[in-house]
N, CA, C and O atoms as a Tinker XYZ file with bonds, in Angstrom:
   328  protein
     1  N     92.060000   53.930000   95.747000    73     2
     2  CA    92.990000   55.023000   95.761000    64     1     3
     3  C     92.273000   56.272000   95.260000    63     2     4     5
     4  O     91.377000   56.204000   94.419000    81     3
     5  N     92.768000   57.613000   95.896000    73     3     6
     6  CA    91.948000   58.868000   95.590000    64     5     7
     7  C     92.826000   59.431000   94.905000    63     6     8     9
     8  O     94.040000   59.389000   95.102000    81     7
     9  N     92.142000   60.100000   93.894000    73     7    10
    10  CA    93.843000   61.442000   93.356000    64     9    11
    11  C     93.461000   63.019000   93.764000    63    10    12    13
    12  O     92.397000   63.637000   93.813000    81    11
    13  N     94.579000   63.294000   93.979000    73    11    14
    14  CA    94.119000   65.374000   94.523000    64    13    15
    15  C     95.135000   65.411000   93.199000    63    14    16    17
    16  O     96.360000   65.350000   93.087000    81    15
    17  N     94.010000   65.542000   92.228000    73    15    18
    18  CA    94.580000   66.650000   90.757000    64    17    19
    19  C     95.206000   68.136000   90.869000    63    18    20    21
    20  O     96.209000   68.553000   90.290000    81    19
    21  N     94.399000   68.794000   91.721000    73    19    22
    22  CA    94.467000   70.502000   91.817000    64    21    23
    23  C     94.645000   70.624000   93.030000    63    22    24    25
    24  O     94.089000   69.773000   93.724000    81    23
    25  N     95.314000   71.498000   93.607000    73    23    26
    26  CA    95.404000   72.275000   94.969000    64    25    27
    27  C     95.527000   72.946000   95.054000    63    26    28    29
    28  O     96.709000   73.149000   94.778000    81    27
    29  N     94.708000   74.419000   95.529000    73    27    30
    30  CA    94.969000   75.824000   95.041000    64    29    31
    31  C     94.388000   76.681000   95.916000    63    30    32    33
    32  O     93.158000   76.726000   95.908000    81    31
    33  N     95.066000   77.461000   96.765000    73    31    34
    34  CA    94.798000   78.130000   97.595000    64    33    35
    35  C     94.715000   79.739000   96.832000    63    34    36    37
    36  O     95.535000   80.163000   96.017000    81    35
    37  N     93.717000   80.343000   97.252000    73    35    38
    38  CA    94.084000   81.532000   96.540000    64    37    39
    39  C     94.617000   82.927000   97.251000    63    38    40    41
    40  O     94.076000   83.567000   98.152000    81    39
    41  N     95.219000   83.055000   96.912000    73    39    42
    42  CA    96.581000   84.314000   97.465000    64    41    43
    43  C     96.065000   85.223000   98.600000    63    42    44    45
    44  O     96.766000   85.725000   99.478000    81    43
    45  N     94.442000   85.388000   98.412000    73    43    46
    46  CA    93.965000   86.516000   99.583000    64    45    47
    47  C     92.991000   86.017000  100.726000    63    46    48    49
    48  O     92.169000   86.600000  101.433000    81    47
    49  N     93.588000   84.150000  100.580000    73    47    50
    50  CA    93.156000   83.762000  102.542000    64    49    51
    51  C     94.399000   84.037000  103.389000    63    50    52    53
    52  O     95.544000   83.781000  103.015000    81    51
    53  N     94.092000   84.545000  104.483000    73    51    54
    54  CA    94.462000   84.846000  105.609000    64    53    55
    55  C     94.559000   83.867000  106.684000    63    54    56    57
    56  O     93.826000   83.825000  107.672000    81    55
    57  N     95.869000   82.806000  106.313000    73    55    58
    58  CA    95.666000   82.161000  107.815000    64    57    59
    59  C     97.458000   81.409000  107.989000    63    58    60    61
    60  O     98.340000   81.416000  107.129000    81    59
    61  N     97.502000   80.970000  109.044000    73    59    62
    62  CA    98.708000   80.530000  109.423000    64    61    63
    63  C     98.412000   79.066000  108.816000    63    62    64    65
    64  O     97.436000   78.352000  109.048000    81    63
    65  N     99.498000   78.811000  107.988000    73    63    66
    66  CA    99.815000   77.389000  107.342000    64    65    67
    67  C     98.270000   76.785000  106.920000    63    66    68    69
    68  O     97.724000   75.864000  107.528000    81    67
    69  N     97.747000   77.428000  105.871000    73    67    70
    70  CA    95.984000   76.927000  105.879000    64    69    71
    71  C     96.620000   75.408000  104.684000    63    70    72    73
    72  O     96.085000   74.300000  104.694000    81    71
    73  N     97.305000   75.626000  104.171000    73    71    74
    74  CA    97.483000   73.997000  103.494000    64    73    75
    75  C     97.688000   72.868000  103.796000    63    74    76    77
    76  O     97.283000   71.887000  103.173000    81    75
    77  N     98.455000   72.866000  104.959000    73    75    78
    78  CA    98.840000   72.102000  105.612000    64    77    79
    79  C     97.436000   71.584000  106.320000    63    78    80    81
    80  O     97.054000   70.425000  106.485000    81    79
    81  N     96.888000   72.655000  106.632000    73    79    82
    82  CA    95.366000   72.158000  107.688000    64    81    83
    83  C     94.616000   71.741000  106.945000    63    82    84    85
    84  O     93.971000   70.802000  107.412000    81    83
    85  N     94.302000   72.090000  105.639000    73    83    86
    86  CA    93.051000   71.360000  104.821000    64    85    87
    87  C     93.272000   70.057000  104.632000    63    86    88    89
    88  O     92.497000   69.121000  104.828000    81    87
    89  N     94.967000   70.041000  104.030000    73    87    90
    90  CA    95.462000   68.355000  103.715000    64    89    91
    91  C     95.052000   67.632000  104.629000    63    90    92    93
    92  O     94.415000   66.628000  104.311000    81    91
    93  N     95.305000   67.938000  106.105000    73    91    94
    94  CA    95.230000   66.725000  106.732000    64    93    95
    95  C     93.731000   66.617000  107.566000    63    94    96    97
    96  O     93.405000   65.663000  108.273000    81    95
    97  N     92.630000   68.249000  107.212000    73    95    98
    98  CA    91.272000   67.864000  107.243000    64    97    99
    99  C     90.821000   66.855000  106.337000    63    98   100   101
   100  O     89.969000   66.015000  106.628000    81    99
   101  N     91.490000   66.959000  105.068000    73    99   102
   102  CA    90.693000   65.788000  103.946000    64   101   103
   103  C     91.118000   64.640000  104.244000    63   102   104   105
   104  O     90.391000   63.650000  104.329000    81   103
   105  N     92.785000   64.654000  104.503000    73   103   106
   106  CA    93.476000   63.338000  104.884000    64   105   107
   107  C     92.379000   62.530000  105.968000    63   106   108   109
   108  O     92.265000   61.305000  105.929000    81   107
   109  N     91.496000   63.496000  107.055000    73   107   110
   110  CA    90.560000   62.340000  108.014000    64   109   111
   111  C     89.477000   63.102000  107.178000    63   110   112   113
   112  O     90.168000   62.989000  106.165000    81   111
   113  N     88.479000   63.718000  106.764000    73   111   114
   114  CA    87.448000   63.410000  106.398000    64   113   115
   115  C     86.736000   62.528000  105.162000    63   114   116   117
   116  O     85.612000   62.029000  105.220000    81   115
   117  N     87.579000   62.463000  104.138000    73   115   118
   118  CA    87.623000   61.801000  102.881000    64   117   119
   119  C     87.185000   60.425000  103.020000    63   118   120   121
   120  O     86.131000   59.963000  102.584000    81   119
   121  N     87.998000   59.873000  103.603000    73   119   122
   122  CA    87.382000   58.577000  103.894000    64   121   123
   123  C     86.001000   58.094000  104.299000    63   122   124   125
   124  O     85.373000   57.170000  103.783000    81   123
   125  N     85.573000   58.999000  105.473000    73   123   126
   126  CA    84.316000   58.502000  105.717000    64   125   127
   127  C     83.398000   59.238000  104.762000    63   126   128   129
   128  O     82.270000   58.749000  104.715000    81   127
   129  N     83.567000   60.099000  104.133000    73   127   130
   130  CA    82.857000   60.786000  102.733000    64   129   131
   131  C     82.790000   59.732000  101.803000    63   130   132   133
   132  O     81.750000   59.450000  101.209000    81   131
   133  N     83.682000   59.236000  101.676000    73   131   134
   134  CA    83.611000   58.110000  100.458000    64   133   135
   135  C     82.678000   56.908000  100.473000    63   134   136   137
   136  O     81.907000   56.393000   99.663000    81   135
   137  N     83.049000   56.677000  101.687000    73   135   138
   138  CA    82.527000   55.424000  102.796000    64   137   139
   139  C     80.820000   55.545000  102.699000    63   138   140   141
   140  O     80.132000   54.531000  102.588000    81   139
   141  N     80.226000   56.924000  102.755000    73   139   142
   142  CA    78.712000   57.412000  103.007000    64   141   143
   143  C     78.697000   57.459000  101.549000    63   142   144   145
   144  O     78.235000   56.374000  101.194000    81   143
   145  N     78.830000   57.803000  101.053000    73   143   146
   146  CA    78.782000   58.062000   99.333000    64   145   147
   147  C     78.733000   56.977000   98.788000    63   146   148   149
   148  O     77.605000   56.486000   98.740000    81   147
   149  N     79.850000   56.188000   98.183000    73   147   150
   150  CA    80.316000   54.685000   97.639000    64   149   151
   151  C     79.851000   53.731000   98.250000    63   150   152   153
   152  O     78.979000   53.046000   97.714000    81   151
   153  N     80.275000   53.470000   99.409000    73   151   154
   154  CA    79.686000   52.258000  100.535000    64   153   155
   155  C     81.317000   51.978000  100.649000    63   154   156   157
   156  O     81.319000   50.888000  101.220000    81   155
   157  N     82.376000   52.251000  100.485000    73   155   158
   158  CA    83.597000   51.418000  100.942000    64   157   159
   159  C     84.539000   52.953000  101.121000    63   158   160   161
   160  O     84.144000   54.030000  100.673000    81   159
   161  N     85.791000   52.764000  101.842000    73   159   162
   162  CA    86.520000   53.396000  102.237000    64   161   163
   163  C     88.203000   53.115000  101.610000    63   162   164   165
   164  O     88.846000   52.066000  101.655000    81   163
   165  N     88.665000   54.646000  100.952000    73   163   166
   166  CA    89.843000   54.770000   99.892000    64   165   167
   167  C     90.995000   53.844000  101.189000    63   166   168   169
   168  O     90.661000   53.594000  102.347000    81   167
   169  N     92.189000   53.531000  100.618000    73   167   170
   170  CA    93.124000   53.279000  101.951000    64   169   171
   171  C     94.460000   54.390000  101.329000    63   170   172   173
   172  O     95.471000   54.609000  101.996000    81   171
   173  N     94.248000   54.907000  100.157000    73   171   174
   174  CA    95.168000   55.535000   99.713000    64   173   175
   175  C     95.060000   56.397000   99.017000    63   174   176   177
   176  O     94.465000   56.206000   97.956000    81   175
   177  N     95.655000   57.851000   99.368000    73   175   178
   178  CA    95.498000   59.295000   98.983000    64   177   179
   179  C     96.749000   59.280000   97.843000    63   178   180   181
   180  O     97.670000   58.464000   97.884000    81   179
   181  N     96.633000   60.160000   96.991000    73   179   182
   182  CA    97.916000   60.101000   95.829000    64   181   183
   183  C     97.751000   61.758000   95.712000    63   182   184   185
   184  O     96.801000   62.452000   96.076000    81   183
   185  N     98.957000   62.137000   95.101000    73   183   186
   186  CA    99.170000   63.719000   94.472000    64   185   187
   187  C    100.211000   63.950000   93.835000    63   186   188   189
   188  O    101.148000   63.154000   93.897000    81   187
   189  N    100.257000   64.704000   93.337000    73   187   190
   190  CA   101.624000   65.241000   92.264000    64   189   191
   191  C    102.107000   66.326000   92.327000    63   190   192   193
   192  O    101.305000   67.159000   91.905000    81   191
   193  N    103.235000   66.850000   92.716000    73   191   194
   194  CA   104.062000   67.743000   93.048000    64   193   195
   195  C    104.940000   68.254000   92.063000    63   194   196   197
   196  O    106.050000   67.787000   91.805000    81   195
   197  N    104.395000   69.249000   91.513000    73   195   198
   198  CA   105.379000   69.620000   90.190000    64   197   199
   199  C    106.680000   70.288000   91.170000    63   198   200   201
   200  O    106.436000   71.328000   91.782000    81   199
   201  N    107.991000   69.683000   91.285000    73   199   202
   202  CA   108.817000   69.565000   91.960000    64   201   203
   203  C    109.806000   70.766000   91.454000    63   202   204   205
   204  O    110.422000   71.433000   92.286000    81   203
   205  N    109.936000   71.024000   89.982000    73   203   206
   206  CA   110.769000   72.382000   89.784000    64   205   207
   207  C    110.020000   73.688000   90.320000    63   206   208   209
   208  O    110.506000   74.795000   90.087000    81   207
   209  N    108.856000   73.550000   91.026000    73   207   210
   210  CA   107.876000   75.008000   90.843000    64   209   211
   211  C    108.030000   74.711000   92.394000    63   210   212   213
   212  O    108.588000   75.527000   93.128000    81   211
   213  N    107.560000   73.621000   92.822000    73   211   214
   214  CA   106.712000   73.436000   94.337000    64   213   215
   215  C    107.725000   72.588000   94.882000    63   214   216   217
   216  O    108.382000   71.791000   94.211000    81   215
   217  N    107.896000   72.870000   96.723000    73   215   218
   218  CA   108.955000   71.955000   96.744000    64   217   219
   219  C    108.046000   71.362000   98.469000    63   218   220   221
   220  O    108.478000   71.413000   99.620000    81   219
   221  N    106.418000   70.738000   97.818000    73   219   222
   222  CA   105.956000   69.773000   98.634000    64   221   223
   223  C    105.796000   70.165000   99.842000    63   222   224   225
   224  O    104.846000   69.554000  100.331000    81   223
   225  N    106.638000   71.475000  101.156000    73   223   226
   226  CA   106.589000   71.373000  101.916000    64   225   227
   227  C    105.141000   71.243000  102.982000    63   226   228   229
   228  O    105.131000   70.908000  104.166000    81   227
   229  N    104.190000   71.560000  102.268000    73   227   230
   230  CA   102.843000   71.855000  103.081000    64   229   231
   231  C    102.158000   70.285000  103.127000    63   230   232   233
   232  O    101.398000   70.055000  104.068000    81   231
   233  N    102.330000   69.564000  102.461000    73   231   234
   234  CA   102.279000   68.022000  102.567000    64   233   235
   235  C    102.807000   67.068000  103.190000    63   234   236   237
   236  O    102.290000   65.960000  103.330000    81   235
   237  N    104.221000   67.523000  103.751000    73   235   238
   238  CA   105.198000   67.003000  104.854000    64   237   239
   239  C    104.639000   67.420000  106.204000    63   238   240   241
   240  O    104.727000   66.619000  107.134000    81   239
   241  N    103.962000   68.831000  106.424000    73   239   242
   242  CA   103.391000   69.145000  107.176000    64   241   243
   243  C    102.291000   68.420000  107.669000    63   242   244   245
   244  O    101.947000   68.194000  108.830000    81   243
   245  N    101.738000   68.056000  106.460000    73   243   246
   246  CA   100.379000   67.374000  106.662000    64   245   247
   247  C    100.811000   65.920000  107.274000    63   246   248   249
   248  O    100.064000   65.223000  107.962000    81   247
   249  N    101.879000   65.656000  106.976000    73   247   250
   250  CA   101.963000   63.896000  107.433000    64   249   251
   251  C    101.715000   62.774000  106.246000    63   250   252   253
   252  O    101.339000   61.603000  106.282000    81   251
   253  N    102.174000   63.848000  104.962000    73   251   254
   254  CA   101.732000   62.747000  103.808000    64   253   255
   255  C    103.160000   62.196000  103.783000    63   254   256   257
   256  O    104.174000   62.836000  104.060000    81   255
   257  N    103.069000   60.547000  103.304000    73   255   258
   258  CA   104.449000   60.554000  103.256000    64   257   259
   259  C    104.739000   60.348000  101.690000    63   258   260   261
   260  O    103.829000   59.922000  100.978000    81   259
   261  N    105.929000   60.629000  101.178000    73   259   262
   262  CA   106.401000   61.034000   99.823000    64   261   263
   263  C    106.972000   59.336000   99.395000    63   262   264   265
   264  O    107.751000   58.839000  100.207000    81   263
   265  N    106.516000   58.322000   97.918000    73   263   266
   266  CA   106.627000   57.386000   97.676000    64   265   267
   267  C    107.360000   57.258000   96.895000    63   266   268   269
   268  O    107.499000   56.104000   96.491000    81   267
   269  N    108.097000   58.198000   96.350000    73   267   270
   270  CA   108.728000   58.487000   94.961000    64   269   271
   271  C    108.201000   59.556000   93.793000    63   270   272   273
   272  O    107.290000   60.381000   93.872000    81   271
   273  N    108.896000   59.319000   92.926000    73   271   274
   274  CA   108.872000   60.336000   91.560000    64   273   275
   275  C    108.796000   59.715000   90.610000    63   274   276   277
   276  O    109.375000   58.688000   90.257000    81   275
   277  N    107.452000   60.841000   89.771000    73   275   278
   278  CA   106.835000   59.727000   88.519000    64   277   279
   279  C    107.567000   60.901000   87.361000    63   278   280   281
   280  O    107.991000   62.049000   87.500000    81   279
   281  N    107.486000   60.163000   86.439000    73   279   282
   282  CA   107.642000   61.067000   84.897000    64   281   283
   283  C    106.493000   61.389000   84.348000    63   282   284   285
   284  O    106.315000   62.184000   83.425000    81   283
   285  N    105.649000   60.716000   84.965000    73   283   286
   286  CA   104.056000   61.163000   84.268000    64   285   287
   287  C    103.932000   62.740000   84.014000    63   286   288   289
   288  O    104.494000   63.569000   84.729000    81   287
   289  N    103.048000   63.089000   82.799000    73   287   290
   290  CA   102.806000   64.396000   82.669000    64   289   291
   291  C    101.825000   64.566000   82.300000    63   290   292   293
   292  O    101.628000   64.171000   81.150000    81   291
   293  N    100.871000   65.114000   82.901000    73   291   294
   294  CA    99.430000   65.529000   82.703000    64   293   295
   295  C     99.090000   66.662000   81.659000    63   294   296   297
   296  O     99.838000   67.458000   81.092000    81   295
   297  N     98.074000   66.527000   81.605000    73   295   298
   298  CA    97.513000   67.485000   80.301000    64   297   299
   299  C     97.283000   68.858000   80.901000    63   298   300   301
   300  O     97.362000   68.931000   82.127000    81   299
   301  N     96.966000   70.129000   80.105000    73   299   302
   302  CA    96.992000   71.378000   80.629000    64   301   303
   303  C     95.903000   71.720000   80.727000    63   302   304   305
   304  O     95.190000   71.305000   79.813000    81   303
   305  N     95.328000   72.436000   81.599000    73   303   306
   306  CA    93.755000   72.414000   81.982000    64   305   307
   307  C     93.124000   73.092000   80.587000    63   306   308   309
   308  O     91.953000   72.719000   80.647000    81   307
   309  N     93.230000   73.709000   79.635000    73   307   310
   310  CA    92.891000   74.130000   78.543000    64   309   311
   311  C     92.472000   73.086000   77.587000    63   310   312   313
   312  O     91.403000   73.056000   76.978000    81   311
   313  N     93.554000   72.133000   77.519000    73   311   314
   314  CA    93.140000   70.452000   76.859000    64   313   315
   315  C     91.696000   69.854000   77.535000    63   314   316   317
   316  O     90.654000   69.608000   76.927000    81   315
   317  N     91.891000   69.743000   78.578000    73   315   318
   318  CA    90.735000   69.090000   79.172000    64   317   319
   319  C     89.240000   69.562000   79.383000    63   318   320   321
   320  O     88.338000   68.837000   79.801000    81   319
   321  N     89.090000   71.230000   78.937000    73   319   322
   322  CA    88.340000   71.273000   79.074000    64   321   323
   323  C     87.505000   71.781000   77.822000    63   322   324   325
   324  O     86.414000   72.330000   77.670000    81   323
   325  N     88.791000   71.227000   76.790000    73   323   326
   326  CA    87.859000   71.778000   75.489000    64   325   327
   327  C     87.453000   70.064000   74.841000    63   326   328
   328  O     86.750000   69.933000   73.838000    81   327
Protein backbone atom coordinates (compact mmCIF):
# COMPACT_ATOMS: atom_id res chain seq x y z
CA UNK A 1 0.00 0.00 0.00
CA UNK A 2 1.23 3.67 -0.97
CA UNK A 3 0.20 6.82 1.07
CA UNK A 4 -0.21 10.45 -0.81
CA UNK A 5 0.50 12.49 2.56
CA UNK A 6 0.49 16.02 0.69
CA UNK A 7 -1.23 17.23 -2.39
CA UNK A 8 -0.66 20.62 -3.36
CA UNK A 9 -1.12 22.35 -6.31
CA UNK A 10 0.03 25.79 -6.26
CA UNK A 11 -2.48 28.60 -7.06
CA UNK A 12 -0.49 30.04 -10.24
CA UNK A 13 -0.70 26.68 -12.63
CA UNK A 14 -2.78 27.28 -15.38
CA UNK A 15 -4.71 24.36 -16.53
CA UNK A 16 -8.16 22.79 -16.85
CA UNK A 17 -8.77 20.26 -13.91
CA UNK A 18 -4.71 19.68 -13.48
CA UNK A 19 -5.60 17.46 -10.20
CA UNK A 20 -7.60 15.34 -11.39
CA UNK A 21 -4.87 14.61 -14.30
CA UNK A 22 -1.87 14.14 -12.06
CA UNK A 23 -4.00 11.69 -9.71
CA UNK A 24 -4.73 9.49 -12.24
CA UNK A 25 -1.04 10.06 -14.05
CA UNK A 26 0.36 8.63 -10.66
CA UNK A 27 -2.69 6.36 -10.24
CA UNK A 28 -0.86 4.45 -13.75
CA UNK A 29 2.64 5.47 -13.32
CA UNK A 30 3.41 4.61 -9.62
CA UNK A 31 3.19 1.25 -9.93
CA UNK A 32 5.59 0.48 -12.45
CA UNK A 33 7.96 3.13 -10.55
CA UNK A 34 7.76 1.06 -7.63
CA UNK A 35 7.99 -2.14 -9.52
CA UNK A 36 11.68 -0.66 -11.19
CA UNK A 37 12.70 0.70 -7.88
CA UNK A 38 11.56 -2.09 -5.13
CA UNK A 39 11.21 -5.09 -7.48
CA UNK A 40 7.31 -5.56 -6.61
CA UNK A 41 4.24 -3.57 -7.47
CA UNK A 42 1.80 -1.40 -4.67
CA UNK A 43 -2.00 -2.90 -5.38
CA UNK A 44 -3.20 -0.04 -3.22
CA UNK A 45 -3.12 3.80 -3.28
CA UNK A 46 -4.48 5.47 0.16
CA UNK A 47 -5.11 9.40 0.98
CA UNK A 48 -6.74 11.59 3.38
CA UNK A 49 -9.18 14.14 2.75
CA UNK A 50 -9.52 16.68 5.38
CA UNK A 51 -13.32 16.65 4.67
CA UNK A 52 -14.42 20.04 6.62
CA UNK A 53 -11.83 22.07 4.26
CA UNK A 54 -11.80 19.72 1.02
CA UNK A 55 -14.72 18.05 -0.30
CA UNK A 56 -12.50 15.23 -2.41
CA UNK A 57 -13.98 16.21 -5.67
CA UNK A 58 -10.71 16.04 -7.88
CA UNK A 59 -10.21 12.34 -6.71
CA UNK A 60 -13.71 11.22 -7.84
CA UNK A 61 -12.55 12.65 -10.97
CA UNK A 62 -9.61 10.70 -10.92
CA UNK A 63 -11.51 7.33 -10.45
CA UNK A 64 -10.30 6.90 -6.86
CA UNK A 65 -12.85 5.17 -5.12
CA UNK A 66 -13.70 6.53 -1.48
CA UNK A 67 -13.48 3.42 1.39
CA UNK A 68 -14.65 5.26 4.26
CA UNK A 69 -13.71 7.74 7.08
CA UNK A 70 -10.91 7.53 9.51
CA UNK A 71 -10.57 9.63 12.83
CA UNK A 72 -6.96 9.46 12.43
CA UNK A 73 -5.14 12.78 12.87
CA UNK A 74 -1.87 13.51 11.67
CA UNK A 75 0.75 15.68 12.97
CA UNK A 76 1.35 19.35 11.67
CA UNK A 77 4.10 19.74 9.29
CA UNK A 78 6.01 21.99 11.91
CA UNK A 79 6.08 18.77 14.36
CA UNK A 80 7.64 16.72 11.84
CA UNK A 81 10.07 18.61 10.80
CA UNK A 82 11.59 19.75 13.92
Amino acid sequence: MVNNGYFLILPWIQSWGPASKILSLIQRQLPNDWLARYGYRPVLMETFVETPRHCSTCYQAANWIKVGQTAVRTRKMSEIAS
